[in-house]
Backbone bond lengths (Angstrom), bond angles and torsions (degrees), N, CA, C in turn:
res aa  C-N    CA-C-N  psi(-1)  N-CA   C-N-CA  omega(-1)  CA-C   N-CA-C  phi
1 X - - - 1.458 - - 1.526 110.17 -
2 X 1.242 118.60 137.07 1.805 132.54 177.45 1.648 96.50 -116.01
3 X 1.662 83.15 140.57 1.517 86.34 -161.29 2.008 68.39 -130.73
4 X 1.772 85.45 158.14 1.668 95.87 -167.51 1.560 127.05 -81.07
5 X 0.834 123.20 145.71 1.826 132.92 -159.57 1.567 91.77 -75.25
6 X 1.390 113.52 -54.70 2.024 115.58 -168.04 1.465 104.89 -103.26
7 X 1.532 103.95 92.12 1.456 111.06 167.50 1.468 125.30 -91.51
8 X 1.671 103.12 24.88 1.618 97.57 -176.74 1.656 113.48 -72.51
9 X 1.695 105.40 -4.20 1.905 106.35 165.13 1.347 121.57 -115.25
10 X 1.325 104.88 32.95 1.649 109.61 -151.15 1.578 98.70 -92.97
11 X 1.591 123.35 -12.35 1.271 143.08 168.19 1.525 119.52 -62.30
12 X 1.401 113.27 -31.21 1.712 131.42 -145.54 2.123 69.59 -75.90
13 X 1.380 79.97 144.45 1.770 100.78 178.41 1.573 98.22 -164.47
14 X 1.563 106.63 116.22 1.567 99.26 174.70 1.407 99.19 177.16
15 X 1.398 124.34 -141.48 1.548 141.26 -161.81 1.507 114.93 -153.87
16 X 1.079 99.63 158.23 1.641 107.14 155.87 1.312 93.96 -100.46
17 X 1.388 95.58 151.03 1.988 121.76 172.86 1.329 134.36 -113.11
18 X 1.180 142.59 90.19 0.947 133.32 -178.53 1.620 133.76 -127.61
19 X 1.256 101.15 102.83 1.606 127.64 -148.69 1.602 108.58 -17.16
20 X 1.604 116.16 174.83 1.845 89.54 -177.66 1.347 89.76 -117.56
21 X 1.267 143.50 -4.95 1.701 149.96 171.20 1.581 103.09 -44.05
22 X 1.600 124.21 -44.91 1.625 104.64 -153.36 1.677 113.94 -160.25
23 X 1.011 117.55 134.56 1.499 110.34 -151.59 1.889 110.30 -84.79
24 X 1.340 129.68 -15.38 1.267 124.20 150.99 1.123 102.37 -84.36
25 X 1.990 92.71 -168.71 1.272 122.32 -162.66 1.418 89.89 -108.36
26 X 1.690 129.63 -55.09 1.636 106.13 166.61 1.077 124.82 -20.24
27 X 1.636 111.91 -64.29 1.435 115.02 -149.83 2.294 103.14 -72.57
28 X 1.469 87.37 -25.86 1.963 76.29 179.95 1.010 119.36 -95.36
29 X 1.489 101.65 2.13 1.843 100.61 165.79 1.653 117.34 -93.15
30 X 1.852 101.20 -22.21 1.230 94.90 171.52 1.641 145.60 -104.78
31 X 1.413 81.96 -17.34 1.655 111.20 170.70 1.293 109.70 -97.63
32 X 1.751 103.52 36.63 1.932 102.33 178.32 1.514 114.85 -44.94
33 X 1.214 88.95 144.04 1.459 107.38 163.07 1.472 110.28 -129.14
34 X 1.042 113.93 105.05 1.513 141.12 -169.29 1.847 101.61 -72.31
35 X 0.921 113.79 -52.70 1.844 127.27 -168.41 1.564 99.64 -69.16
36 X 1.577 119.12 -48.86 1.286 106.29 -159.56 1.580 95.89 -96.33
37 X 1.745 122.84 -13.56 1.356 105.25 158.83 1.469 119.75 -46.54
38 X 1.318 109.62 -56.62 1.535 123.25 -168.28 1.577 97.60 -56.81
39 X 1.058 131.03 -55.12 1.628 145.08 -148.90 1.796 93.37 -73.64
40 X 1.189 118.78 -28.24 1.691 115.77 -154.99 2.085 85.22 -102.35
41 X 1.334 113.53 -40.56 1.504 118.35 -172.38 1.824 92.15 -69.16
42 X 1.299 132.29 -54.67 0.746 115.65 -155.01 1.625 114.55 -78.93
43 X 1.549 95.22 -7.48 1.898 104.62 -172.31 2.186 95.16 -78.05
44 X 1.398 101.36 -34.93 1.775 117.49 178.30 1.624 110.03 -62.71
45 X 1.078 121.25 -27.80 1.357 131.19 170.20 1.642 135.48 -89.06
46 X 1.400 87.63 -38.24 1.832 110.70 137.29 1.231 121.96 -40.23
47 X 1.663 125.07 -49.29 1.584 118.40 -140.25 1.813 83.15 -113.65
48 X 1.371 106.92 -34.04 1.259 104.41 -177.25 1.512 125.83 -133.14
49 X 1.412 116.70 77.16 1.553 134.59 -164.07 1.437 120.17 -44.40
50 X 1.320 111.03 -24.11 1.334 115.10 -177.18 1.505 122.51 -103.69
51 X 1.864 101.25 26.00 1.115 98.26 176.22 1.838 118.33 -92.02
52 X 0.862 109.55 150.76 1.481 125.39 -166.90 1.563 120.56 -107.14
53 X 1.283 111.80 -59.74 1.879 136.08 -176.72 1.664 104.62 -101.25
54 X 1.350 89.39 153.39 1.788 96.86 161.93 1.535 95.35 -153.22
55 X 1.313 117.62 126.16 1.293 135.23 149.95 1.788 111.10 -33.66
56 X 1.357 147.84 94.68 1.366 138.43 176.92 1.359 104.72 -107.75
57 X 1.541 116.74 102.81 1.743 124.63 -178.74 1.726 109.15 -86.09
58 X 1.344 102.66 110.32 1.433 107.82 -150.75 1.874 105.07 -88.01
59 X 1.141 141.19 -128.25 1.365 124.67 160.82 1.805 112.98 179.95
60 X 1.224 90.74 108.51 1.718 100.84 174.76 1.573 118.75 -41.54
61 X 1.392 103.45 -46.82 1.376 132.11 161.05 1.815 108.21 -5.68
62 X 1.832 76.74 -78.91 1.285 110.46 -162.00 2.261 105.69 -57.60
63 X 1.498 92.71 -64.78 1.450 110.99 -176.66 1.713 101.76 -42.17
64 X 1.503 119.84 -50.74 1.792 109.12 167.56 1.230 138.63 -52.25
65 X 1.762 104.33 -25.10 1.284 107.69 169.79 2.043 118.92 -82.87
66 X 0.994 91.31 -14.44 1.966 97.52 -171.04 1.685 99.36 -172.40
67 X 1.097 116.59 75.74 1.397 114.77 177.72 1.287 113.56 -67.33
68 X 1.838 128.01 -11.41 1.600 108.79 175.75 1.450 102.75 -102.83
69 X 1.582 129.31 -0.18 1.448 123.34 -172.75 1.809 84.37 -86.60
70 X 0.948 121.14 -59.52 1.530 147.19 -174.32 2.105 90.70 -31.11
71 X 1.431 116.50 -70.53 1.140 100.12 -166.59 1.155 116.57 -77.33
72 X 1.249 121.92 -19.87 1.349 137.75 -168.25 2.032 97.08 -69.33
73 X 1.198 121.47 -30.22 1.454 118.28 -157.69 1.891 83.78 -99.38
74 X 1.467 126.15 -17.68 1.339 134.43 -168.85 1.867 78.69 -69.49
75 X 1.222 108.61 -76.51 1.530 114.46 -168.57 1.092 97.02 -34.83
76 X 1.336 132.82 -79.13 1.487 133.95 -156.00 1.833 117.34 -30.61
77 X 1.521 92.93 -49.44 1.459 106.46 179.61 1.260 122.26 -69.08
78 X 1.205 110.78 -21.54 1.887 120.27 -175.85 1.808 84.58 -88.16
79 X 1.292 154.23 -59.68 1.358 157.52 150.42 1.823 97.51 -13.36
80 X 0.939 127.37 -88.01 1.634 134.00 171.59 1.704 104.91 -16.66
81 X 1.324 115.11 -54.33 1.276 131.89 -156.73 1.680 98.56 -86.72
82 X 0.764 109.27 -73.55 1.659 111.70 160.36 1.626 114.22 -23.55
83 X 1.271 124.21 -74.36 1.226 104.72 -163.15 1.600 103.41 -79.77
84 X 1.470 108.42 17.20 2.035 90.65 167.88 1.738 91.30 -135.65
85 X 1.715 110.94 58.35 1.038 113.54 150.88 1.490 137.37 67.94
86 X 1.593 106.46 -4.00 0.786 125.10 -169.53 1.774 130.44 -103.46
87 X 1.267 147.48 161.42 1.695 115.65 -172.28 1.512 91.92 -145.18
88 X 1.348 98.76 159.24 1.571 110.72 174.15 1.619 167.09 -86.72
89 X 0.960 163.11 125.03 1.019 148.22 149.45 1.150 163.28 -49.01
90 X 1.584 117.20 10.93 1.203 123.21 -145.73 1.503 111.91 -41.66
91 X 1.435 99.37 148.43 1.402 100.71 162.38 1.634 111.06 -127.26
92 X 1.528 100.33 155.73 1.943 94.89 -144.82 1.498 84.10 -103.34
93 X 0.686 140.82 -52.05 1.963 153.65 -149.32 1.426 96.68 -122.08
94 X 1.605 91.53 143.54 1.790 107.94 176.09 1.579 100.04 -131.14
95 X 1.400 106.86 128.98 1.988 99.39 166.32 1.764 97.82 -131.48
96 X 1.637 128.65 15.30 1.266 118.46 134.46 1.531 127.55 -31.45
97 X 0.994 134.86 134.12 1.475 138.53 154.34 1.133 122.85 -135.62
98 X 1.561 121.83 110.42 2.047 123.92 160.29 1.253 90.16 -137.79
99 X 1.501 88.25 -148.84 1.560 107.23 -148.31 1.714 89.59 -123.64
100 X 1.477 88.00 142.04 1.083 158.24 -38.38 1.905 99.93 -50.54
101 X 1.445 106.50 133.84 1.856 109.33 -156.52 1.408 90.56 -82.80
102 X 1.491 102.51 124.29 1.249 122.20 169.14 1.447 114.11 -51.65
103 X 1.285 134.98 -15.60 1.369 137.34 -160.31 1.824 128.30 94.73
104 X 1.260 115.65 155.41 1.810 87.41 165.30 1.935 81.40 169.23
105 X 1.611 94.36 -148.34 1.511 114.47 175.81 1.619 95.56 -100.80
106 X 1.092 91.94 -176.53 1.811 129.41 160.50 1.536 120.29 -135.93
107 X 1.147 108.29 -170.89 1.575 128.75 159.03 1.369 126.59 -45.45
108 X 1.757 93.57 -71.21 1.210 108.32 -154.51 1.880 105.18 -92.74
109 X 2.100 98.04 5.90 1.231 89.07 164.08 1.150 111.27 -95.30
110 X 1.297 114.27 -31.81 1.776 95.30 -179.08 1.162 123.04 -75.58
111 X 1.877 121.36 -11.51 1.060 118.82 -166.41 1.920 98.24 -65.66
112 X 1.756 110.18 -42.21 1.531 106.17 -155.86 1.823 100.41 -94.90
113 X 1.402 121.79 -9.70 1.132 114.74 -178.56 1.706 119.14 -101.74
114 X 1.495 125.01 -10.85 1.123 155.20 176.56 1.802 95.02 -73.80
115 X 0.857 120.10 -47.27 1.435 125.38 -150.88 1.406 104.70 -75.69
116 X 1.279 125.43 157.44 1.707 132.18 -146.07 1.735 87.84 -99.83
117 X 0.798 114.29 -21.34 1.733 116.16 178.17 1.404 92.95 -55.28
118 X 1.340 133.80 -73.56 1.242 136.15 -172.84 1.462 124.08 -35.04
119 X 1.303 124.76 120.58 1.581 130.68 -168.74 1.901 116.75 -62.66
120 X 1.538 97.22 -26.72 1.302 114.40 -172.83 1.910 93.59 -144.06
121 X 1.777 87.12 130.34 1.509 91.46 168.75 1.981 105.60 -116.13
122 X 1.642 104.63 102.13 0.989 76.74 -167.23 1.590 126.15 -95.05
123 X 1.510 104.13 32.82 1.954 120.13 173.98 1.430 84.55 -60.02
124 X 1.158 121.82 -51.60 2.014 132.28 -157.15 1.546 97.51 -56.35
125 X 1.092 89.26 -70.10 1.830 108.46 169.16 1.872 115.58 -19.28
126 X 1.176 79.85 -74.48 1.383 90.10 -164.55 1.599 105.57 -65.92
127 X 1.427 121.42 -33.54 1.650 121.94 171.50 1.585 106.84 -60.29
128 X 1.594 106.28 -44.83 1.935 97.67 -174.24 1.508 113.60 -60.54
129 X 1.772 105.67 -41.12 1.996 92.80 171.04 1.763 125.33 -66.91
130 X 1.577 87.79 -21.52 1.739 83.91 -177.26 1.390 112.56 -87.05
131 X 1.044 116.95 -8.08 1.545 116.06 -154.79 1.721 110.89 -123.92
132 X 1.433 112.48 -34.61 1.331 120.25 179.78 1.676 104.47 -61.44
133 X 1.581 114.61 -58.20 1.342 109.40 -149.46 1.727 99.37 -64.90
134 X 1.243 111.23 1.92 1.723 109.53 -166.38 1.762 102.44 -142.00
135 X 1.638 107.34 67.01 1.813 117.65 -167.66 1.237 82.18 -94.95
136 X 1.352 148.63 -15.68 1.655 112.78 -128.07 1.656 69.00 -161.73
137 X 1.284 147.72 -3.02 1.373 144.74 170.24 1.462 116.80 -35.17
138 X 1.192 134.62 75.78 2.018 102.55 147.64 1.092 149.52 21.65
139 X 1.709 82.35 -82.88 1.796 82.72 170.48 1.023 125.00 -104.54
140 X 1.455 124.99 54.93 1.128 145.51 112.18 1.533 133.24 -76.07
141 X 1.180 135.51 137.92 1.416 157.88 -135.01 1.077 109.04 -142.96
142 X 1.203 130.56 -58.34 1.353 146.88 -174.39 1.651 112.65 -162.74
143 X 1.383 98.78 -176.84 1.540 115.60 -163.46 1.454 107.96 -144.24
144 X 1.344 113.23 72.91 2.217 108.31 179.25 1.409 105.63 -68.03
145 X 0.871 95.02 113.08 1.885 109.29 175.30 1.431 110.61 -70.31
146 X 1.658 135.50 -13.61 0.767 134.72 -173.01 1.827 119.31 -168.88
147 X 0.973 118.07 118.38 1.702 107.40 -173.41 2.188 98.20 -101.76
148 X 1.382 107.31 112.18 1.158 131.66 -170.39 1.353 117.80 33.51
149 X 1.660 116.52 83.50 1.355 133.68 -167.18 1.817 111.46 -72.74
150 X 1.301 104.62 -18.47 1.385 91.24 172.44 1.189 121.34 -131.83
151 X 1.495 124.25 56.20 1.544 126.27 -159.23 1.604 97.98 -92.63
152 X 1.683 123.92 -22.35 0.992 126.41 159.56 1.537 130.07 -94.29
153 X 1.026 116.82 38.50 1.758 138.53 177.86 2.134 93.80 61.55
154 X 1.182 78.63 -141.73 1.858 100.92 -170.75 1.376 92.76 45.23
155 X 1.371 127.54 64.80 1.853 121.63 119.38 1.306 116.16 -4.19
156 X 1.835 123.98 -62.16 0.963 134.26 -153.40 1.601 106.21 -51.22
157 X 1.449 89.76 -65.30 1.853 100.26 -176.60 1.609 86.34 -63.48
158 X 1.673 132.61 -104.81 1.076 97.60 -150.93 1.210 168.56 -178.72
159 X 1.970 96.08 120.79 1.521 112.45 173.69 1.530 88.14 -72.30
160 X 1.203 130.33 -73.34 1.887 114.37 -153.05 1.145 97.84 -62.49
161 X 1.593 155.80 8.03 1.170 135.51 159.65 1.855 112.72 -83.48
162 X 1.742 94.05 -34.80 1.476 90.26 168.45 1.804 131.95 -84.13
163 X 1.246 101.39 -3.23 1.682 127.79 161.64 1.957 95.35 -69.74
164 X 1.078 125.26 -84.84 1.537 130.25 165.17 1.566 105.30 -12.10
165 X 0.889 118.17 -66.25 1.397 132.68 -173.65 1.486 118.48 -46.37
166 X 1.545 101.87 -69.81 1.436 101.44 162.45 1.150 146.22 -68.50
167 X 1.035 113.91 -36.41 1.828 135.02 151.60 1.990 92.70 -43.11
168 X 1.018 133.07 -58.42 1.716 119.29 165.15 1.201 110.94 -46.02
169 X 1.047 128.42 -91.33 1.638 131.36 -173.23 1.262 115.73 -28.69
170 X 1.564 111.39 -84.76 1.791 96.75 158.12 1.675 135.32 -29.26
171 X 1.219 120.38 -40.42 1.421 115.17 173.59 1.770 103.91 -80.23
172 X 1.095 119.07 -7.82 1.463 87.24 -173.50 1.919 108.51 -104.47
173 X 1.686 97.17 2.38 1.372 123.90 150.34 1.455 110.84 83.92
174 X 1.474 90.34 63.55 2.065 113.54 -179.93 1.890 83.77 -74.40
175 X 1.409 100.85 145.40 1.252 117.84 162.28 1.739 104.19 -86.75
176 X 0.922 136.10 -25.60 1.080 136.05 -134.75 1.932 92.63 -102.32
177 X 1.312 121.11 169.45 1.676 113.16 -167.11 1.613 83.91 -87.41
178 X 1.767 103.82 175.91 1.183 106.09 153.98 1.585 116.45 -136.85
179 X 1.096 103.47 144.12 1.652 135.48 -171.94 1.498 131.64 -98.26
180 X 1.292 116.76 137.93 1.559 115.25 171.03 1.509 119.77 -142.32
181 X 1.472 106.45 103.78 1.353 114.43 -160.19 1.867 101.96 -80.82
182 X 1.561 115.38 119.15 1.314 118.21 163.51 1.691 108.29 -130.44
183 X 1.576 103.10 169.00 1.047 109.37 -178.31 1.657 121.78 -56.25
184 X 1.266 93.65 -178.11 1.961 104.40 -171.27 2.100 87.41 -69.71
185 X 1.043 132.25 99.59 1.329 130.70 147.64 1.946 97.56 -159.82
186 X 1.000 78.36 146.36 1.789 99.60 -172.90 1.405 90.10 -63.86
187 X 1.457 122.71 -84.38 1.164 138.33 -178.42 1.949 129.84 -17.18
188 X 1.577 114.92 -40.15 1.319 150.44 114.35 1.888 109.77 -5.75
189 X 1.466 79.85 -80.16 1.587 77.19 -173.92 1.508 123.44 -65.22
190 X 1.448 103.16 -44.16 1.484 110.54 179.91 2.006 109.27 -63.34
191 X 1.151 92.72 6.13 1.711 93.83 -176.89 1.955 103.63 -91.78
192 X 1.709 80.59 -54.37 1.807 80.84 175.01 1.895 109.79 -72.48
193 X 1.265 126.07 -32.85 1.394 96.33 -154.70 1.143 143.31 -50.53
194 X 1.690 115.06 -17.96 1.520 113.01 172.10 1.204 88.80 -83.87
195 X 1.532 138.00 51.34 1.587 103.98 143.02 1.727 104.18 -141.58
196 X 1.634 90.01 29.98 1.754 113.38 171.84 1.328 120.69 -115.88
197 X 1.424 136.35 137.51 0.792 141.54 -160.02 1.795 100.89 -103.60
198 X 1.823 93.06 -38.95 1.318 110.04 163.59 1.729 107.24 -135.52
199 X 1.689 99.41 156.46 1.286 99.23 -171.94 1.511 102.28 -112.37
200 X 1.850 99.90 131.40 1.674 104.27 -171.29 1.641 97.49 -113.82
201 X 0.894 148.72 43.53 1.778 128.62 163.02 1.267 114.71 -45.32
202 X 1.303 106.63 161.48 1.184 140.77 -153.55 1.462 113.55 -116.83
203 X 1.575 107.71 88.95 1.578 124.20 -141.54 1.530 90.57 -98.42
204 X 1.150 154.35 123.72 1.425 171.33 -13.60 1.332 108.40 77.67
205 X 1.559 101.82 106.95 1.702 96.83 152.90 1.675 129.35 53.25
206 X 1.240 131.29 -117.12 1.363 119.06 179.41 1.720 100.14 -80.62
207 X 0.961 138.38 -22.30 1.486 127.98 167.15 1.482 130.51 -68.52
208 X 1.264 117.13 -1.56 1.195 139.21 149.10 1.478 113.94 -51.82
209 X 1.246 105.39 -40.10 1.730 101.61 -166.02 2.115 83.85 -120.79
210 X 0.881 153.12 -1.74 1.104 136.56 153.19 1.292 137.19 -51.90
211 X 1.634 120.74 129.95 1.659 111.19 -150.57 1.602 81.93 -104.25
212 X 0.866 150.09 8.65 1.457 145.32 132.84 1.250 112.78 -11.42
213 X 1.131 138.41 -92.10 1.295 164.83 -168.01 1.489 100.02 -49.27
214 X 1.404 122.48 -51.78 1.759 121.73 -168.31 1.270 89.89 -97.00
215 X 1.560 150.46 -24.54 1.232 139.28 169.39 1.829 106.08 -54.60
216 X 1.613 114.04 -62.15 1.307 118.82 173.57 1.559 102.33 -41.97
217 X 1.301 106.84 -91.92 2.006 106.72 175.28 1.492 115.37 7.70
218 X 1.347 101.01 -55.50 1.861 130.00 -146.58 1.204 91.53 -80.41
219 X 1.573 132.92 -34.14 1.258 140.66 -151.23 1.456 121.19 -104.70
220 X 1.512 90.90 -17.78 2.069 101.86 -177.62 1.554 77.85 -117.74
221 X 1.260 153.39 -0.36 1.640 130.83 -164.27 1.402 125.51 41.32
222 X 1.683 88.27 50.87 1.575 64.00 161.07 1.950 102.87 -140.19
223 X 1.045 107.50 171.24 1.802 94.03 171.70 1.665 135.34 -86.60
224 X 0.641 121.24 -160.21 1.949 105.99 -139.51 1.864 96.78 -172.28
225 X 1.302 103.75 106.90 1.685 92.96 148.48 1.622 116.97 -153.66
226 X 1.297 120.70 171.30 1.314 94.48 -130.10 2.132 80.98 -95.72
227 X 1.814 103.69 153.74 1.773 95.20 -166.25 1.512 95.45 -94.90
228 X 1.496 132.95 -8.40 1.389 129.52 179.31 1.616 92.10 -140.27
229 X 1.682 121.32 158.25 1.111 130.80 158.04 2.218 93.63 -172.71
230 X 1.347 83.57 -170.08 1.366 79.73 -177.30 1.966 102.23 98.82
231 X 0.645 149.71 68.89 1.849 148.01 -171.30 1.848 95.27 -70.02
232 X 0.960 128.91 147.50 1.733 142.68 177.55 1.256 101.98 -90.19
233 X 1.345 120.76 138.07 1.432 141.41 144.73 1.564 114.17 -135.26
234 X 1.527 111.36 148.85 1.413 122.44 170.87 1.370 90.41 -64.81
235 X 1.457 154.57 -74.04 1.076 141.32 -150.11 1.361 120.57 -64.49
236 X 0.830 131.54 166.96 1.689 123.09 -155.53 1.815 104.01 -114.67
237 X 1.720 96.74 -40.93 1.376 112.36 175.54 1.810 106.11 -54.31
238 X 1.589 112.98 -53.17 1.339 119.22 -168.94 1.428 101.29 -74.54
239 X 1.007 149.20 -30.78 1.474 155.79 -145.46 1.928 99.75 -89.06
240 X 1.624 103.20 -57.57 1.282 124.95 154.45 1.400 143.15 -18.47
241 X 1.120 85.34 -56.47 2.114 115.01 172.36 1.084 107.87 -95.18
242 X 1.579 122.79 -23.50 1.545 96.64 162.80 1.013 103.95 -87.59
243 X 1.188 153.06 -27.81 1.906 139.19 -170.09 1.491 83.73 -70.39
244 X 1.148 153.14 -68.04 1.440 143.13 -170.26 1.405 97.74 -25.53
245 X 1.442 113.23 -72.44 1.348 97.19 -162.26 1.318 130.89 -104.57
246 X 1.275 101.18 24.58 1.640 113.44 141.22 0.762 123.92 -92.89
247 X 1.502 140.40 -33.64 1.557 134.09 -165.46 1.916 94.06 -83.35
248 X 1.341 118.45 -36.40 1.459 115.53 -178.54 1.393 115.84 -80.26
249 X 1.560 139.45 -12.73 0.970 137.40 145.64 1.469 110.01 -69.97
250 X 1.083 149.55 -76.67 1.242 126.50 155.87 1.720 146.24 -6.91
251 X 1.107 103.20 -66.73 1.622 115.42 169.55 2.007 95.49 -50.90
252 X 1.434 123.99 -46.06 1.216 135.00 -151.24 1.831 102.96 -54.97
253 X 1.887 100.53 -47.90 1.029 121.08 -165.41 1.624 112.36 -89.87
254 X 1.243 109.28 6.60 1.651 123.56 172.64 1.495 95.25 72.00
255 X 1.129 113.58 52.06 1.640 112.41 -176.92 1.806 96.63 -120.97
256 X 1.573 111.47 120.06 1.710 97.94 153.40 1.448 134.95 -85.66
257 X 1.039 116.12 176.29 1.514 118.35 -169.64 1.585 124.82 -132.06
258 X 0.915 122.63 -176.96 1.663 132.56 176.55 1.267 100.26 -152.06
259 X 1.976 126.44 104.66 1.429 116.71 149.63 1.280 105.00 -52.58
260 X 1.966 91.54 157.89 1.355 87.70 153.72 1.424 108.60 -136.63
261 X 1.293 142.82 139.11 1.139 96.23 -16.68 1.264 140.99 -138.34
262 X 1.435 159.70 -110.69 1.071 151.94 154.45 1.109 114.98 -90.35
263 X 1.652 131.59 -71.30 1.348 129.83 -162.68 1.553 113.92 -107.85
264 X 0.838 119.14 173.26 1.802 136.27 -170.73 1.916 85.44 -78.65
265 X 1.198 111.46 120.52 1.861 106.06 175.53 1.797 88.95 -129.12
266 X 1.270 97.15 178.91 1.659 117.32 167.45 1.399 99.40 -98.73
267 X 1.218 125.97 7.19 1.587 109.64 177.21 1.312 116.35 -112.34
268 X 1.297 103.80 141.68 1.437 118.26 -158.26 1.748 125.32 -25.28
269 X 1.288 130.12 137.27 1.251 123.34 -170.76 1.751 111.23 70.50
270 X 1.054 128.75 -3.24 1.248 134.31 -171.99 1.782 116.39 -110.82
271 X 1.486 96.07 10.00 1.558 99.44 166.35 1.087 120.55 177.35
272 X 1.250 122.41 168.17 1.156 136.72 -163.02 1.586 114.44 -79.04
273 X 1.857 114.43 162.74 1.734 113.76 -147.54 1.574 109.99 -66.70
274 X 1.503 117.96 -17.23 1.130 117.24 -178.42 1.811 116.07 -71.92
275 X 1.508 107.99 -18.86 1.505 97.87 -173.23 1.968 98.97 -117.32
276 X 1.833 113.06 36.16 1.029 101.50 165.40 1.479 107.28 158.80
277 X 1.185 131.37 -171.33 1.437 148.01 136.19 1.375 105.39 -14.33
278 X 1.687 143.79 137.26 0.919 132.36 164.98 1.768 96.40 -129.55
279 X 1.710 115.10 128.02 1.528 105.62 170.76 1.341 112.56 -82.60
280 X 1.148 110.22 -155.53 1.676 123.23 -166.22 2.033 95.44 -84.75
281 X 1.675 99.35 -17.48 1.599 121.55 -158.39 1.639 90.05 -64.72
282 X 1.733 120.40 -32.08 1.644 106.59 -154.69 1.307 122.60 83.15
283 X 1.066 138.20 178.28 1.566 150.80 127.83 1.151 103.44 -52.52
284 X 1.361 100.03 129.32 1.615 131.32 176.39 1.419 106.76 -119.79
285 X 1.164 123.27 24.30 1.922 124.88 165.29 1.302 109.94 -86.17
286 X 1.458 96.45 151.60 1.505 107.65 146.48 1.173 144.59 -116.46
287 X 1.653 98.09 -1.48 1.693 116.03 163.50 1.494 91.29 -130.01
288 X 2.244 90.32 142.40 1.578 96.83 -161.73 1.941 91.19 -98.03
289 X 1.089 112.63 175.86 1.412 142.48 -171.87 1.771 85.04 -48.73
290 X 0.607 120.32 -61.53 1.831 116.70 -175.46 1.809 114.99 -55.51
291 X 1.112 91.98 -10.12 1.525 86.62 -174.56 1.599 127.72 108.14
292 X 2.140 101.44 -29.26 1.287 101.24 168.10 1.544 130.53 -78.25
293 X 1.489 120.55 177.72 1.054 130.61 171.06 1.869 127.48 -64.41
294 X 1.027 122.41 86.75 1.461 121.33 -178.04 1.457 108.44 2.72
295 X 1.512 126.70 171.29 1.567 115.22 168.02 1.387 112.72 -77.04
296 X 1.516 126.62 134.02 1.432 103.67 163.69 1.639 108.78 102.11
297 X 1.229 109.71 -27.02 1.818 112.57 -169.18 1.034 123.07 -56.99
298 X 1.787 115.40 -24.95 1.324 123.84 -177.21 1.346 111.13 -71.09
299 X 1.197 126.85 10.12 1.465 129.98 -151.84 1.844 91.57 -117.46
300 X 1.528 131.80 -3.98 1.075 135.32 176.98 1.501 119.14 -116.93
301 X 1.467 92.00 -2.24 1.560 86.15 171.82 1.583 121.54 -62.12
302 X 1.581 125.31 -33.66 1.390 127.60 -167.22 1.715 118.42 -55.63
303 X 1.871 88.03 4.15 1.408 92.17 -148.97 2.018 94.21 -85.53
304 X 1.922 104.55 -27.49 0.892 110.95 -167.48 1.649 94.87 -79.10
305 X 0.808 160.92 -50.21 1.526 156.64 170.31 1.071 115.94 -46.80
306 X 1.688 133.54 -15.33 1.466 117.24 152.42 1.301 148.28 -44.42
């Protein structure tokens, strides 16, 4: 076992979040609900004290339809998060897609809206309102420029759109690192890392315990924790044993993490068959639609106090 050289994130212990009111990213950025954000974060901090980070998947979507209601509800939530101790992640861009599709880019948008022909780029746009008013933020942690940018191929479009990207953020002089969350493949990662400050993949199952990943880390210097882990099952028993042995192969290798995810949502992979589509993925919660604690969950907290 290789355990990691840059442990300045080796602390990060937390989740991605994604509200349980509404199954895009329009609709929960725009039909905020401010009370049951607070009410569901503060029930996650309750069940699990040693949480620190939350993954917040923000939405382009959303920012085109009302870009000042849109940032204004961004603030609110980093405020929520703050007073229960906790700091952030945003992630700015989505190229996930199921059912019901959370929202995001494509290809053939970045291929024609990315491009210097265009009078207005508004990816730029939309990073300077989200990102300027909060350079010098706290609770902020980092900055994912993208949550799995190439799950639908075209590299071509885009790595130089996510090169563009960061070269913005950095020039407009975020304190905060910047990040690009892709799936468990080496190859993936080694695509984004010069445009990471830190490297977050998305450790699944046997890549959880693969020294692949902290060998690479180990090898460019830089630090590494993982921005999704945790794999979904309807069964609670199977769902269980794998966070065991991901979060303990992980913790092992001085690596931190982000389940994903925390609460019971309407968005895809985030609940159970009665409130939707169910993939092959399962439920990936750890608090169910009622408010309680999954079966058994309390049994992973020790993981956050390591």
């Amino acid at each position: 076992m290789i355990t990691l050289n840059n442990q300045s994130f080796s602390r990060v212990r937390g989740f991605n979040y994604q509200p349980s009111y509404a199954p895009t990213g329009l609709e929960i950025w725009l039909n905020f609900d401010e009370h049951l954000i607070a009410a569901e974060l503060a029930r996650g901090k309750q069940q699990f004290p040693g949480t620190n980070a939350l993954r917040l998947w923000l939405s382009f979507d959303a920012w085109l339809r009302d870009a000042a209601r849109f940032v204004r509800n961004f603030g609110t939530t980093l405020d929520i998060l703050g007073n229960l101790g906790m700091r952030a992640m945003p992630c700015l861009f989505n190229n996930w897609h199921s059912l019901p599709d959370f929202g995001g880019i494509s290809a053939e948008m970045v291929g024609y809206w990315n491009s210097p022909r265009r009078e207005v780029n508004y990816f730029q746009r939309y990073v300077s309102d989200v990102v300027t008013p909060f350079l010098h933020d706290d609770r902020i942690f980092a900055w994912d420029l993208c949550n799995e940018p190439f799950n639908s191929g075209r590299e071509d479009a885009f790595a130089p759109w996510l090169t563009d990207l960061r070269r913005f953020v950095k020039d407009a002089g975020a304190s905060a690192p910047v990040t690009v969350g892709v799936p468990p493949d080496i190859r993936q990662l080694e695509l984004v890392e010069p445009m990471c400050d830190v490297l977050t993949p998305h450790l699944y199952g046997a890549s959880a315990a693969d020294d692949a990943f902290v060998e690479f880390a180990n090898r460019v210097g830089k630090p590494m924790f993982a921005g999704e882990t945790g794999w979904g099952s309807l069964d609670d028993n199977v769902r269980l044993e794998t966070l065991h042995q991901e979060l303990s192969s992980l913790v092992e290798r001085k690596t931190g993490f982000m389940i994903h995810v925390l609460h019971h949502s309407l968005v895809a992979d985030c609940h159970r068959a009665e409130f939707g589509p169910v993939s092959e993925v399962g439920f990936m919660g750890c608090i169910e639609a009622d408010g309680t604690l999954r079966a058994g969950y309390e049994s992973i907290r020790k993981y956050f106090t390591q």
